[in-house]
C-alpha positions as CSV (number, residue, x, y, z in Angstrom):
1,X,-40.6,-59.2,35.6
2,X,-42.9,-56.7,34.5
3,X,-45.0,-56.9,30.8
4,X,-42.7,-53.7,29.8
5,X,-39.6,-55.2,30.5
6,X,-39.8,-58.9,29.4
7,X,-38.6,-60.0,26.3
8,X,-40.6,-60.8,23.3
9,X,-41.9,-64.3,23.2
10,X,-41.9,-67.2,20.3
11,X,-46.0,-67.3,21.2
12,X,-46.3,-63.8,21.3
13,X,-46.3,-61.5,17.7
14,X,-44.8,-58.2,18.4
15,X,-48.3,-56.7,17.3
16,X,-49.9,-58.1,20.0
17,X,-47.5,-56.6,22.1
18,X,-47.6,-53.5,20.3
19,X,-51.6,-53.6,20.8
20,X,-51.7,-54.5,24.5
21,X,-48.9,-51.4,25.4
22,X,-51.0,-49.1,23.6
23,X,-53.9,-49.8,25.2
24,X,-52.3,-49.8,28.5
25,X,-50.4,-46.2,27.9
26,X,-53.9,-44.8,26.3
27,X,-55.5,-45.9,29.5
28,X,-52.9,-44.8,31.5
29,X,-52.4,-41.3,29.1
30,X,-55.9,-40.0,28.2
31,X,-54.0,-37.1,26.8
32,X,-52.2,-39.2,24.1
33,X,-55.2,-41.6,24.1
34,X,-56.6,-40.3,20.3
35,X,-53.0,-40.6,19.0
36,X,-52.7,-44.4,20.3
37,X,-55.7,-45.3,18.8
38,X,-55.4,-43.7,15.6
39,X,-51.8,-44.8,15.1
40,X,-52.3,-48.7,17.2
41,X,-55.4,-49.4,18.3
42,X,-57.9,-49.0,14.8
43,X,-55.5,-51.3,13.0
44,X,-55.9,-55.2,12.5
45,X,-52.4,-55.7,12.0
46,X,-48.4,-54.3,11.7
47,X,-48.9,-53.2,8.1
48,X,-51.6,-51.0,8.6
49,X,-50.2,-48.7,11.7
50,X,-46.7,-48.5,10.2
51,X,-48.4,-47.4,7.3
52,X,-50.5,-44.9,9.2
53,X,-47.5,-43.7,11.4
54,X,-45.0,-43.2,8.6
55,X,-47.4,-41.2,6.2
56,X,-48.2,-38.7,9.4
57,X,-44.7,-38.2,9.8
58,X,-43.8,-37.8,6.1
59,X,-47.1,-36.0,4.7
60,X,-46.5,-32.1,3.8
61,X,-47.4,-30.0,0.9
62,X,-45.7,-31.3,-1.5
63,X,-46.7,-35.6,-0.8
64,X,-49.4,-35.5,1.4
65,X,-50.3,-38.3,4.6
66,X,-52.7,-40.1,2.5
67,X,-50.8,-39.9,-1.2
68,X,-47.8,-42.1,1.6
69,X,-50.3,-44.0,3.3
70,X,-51.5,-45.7,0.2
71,X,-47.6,-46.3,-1.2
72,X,-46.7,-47.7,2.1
73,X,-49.8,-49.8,2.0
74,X,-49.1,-51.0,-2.2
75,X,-45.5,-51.4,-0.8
76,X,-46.3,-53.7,1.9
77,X,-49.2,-55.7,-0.4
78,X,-46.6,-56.3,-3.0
79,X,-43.9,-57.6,-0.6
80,X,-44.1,-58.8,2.8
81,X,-41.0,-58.9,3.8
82,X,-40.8,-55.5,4.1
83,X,-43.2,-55.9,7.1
84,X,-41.1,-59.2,8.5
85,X,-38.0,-56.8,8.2
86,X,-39.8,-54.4,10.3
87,X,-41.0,-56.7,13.2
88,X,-37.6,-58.1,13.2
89,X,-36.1,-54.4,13.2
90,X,-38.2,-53.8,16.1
91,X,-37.6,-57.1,18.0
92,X,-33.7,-55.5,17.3
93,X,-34.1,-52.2,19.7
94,X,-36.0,-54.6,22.3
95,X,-32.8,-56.5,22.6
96,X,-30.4,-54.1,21.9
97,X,-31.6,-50.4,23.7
98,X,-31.8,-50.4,27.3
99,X,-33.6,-47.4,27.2
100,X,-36.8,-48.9,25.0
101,X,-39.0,-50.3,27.9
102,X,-41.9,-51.3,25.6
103,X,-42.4,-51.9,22.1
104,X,-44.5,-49.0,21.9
105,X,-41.2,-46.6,22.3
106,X,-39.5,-47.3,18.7
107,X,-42.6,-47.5,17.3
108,X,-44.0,-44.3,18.3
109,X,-41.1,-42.1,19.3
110,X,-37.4,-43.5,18.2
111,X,-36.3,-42.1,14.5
112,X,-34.1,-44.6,14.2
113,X,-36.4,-47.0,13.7
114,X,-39.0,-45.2,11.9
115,X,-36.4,-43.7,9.5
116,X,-35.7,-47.3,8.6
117,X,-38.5,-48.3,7.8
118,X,-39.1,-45.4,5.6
119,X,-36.0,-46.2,4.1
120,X,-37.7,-49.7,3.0
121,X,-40.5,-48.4,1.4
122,X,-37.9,-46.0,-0.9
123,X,-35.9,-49.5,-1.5
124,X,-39.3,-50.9,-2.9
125,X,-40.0,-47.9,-5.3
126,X,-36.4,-48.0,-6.4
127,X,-36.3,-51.4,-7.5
128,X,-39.8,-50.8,-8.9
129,X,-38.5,-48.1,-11.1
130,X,-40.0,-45.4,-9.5
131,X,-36.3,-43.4,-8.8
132,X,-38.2,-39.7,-9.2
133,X,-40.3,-40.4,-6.1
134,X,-37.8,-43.2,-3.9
135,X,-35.6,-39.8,-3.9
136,X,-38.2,-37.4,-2.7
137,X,-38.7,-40.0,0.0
138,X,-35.4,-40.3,1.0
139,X,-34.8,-36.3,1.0
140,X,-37.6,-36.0,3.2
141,X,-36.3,-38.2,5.7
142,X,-33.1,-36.8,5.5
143,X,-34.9,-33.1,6.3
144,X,-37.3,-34.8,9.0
145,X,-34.9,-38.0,10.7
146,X,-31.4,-36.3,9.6
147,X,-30.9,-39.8,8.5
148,X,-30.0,-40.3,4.7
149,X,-29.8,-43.5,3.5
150,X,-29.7,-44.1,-0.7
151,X,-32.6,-45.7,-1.5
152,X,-30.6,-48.3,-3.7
153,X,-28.6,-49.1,-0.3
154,X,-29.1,-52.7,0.5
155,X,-30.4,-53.4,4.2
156,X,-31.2,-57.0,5.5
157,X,-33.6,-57.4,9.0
158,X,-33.3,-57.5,12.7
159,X,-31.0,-53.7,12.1
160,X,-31.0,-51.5,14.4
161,X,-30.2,-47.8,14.2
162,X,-29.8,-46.5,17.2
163,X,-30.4,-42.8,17.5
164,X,-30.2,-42.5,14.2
165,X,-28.9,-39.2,14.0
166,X,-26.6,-38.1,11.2
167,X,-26.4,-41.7,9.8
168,X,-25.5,-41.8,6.1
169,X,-25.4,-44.8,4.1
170,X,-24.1,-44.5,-0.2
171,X,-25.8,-45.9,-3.3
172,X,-23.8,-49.4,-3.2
173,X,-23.6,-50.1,-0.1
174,X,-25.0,-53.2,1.6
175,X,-25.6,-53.7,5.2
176,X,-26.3,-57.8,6.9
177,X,-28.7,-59.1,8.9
178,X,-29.0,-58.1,12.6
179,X,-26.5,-54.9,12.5
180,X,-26.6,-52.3,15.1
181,X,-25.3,-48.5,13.6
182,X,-25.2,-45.8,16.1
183,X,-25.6,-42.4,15.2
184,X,-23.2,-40.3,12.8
185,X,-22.1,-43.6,11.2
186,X,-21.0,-43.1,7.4
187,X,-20.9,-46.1,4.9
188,X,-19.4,-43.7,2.0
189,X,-17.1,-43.3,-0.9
190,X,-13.8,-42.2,-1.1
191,X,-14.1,-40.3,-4.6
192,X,-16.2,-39.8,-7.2
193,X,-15.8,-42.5,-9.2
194,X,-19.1,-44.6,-10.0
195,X,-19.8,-47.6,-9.4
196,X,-19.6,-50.2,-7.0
197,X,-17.9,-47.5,-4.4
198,X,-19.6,-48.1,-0.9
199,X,-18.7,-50.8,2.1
200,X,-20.2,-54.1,2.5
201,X,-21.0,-54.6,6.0
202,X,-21.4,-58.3,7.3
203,X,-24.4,-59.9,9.8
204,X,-23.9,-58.8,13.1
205,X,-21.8,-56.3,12.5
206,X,-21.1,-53.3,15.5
207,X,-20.5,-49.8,14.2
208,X,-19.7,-47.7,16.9
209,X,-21.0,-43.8,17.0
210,X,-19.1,-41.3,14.6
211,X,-17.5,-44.5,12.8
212,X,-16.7,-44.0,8.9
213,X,-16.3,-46.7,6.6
214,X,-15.1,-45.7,3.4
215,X,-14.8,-47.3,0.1
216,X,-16.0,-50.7,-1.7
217,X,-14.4,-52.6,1.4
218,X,-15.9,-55.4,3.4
219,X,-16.2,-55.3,7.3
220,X,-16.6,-59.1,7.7
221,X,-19.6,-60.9,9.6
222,X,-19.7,-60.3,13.5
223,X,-16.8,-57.4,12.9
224,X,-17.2,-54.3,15.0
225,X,-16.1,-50.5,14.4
226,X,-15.5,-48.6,17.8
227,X,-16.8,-45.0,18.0
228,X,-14.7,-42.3,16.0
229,X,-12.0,-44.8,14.1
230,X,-12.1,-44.2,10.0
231,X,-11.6,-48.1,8.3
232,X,-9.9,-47.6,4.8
233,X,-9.5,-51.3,4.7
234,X,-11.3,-54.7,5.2
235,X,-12.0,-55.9,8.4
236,X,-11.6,-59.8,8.8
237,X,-14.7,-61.3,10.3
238,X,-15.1,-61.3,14.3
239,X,-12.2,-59.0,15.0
240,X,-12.4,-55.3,16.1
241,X,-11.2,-52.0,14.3
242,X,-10.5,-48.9,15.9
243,X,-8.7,-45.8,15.4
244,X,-7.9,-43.2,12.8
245,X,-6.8,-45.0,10.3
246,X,-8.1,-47.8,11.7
247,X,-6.3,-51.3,12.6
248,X,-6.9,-54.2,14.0
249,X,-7.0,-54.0,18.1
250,X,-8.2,-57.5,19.2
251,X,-9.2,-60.7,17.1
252,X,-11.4,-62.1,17.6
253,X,-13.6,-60.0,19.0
254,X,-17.0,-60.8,21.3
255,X,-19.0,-63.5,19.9
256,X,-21.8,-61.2,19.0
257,X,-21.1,-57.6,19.5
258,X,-24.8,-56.2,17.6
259,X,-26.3,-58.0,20.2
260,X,-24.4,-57.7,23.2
261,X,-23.7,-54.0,22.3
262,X,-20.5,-54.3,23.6
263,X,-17.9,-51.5,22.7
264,X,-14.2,-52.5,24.7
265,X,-11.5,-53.2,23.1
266,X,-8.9,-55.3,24.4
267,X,-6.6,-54.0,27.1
268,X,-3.4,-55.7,24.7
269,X,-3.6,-53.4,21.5
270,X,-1.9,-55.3,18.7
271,X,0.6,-52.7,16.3
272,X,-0.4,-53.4,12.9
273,X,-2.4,-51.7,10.8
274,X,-5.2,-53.4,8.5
């Protein structure tokens, strides 16, 4: 098996992974060779490029690179989970995306993931107090990922967002450990009531593209969504939901459908509604 394609070892740190494909593709690339070493290859750890890369993708006129650079850098300094949350993020598409070959793909190219992780660095200025700012953050990921995520949202490791586009995720929601979204997902509300209003998603939860979860409902650990079904109601752990309204169609479901990706449902579709 090839370096690109093997999975990420207990020995092996994914920055040293990181570091040794961008060396490769800048040899390989002399064309992209500047950008891997600015972004990669002058860094002495994960902190520092994902600091580098997410200020050059969310600098303009208004916050520039280096005003980002140095919140991402205070953000990561103060907690460093946010950085463990990253490398198990990007362990996540490894696993999950067929179509990343190398660590150096999310990193670099997928908005998924670099949404976020910009989306972790907003969570940090909004428990820090710093609302005015966490919300110019998350506008400007909204304008530059078309992903739009509350920065009060609550979003363990080892997630992966994949695509990314048109996710949107609501104030008071909360989303486990190790859960794969595809794109046009919605965690929202179902009025404007305030409040505890969003859904509470459980670890290893599948949420299929286009699903909508709606309301302060619970989709319970190792649940999954299929593509396009609306869920007005809880889910029970490790079963599947799908349709519009959503009910239950097999239970339990695959052991661990994040991981395994896996979006069929059962060929026996059981008629009640959830």
């Amino acid at each position: 098996m090839s370096a690109a394609l093997r999975p990420v070892q207990a020995a092996e740190s994914i920055w040293q992974r990181l570091r040794a494909e961008a060396a490769q593709a800048a040899e390989a690339e002399p064309a992209l060779g500047s950008l891997l070493h600015a972004v990669i290859l002058s860094h002495d750890d994960l902190a520092g490029a994902l600091s580098f890369q997410l200020a050059r993708k969310l600098g303009d006129n208004e916050v520039g690179p280096m005003a980002w650079r140095e919140v991402c850098e205070r953000a990561y300094a103060a907690d460093p989970s946010i950085v463990a949350a990253a490398e198990a993020d990007l362990v996540a598409v490894l696993e999950r995306d067929p179509a990343a070959k190398q660590a150096l793909q999310p990193f670099l190219f997928f908005k998924g993931f670099q949404s976020l992780q910009a989306y972790r660095v907003g969570h940090f200025l909004w428990k820090g107090g710093r609302d005015t700012l966490a919300f110019h953050l998350q506008s400007r990921v909204s304008e530059l990922f078309q992903v739009d995520v509350h920065p009060a949202a609550r979003i363990g490791k080892g997630v992966f967002f994949d695509h990314g586009t048109g996710i949107v995720v609501g104030e008071t929601a909360t989303v486990g450990d190790d859960v794969s979204m595809l794109h046009a997902v919605t965690l929202g509300g179902t009025g404007a009531d305030r409040g505890d209003r969003h859904p509470k998603i459980g670890k290893g939860v599948l949420l299929g593209a286009g699903a909508k979860v709606l309301g302060n409902i619970t989709v319970g650990d190792y649940a999954k969504v299929a593509s396009g079904s609306v869920v007005l109601k809880p889910v029970p752990a490790g079963c599947t939901a799908a349709g519009v309204p959503a009910r239950i169609v097999n239970c339990p479901s695959c052991e661990d459908p994040a991981r395994t990706m896996d979006h069929t449902l059962a060929d026996i579709v059981y008629d009640f509604s959830i």
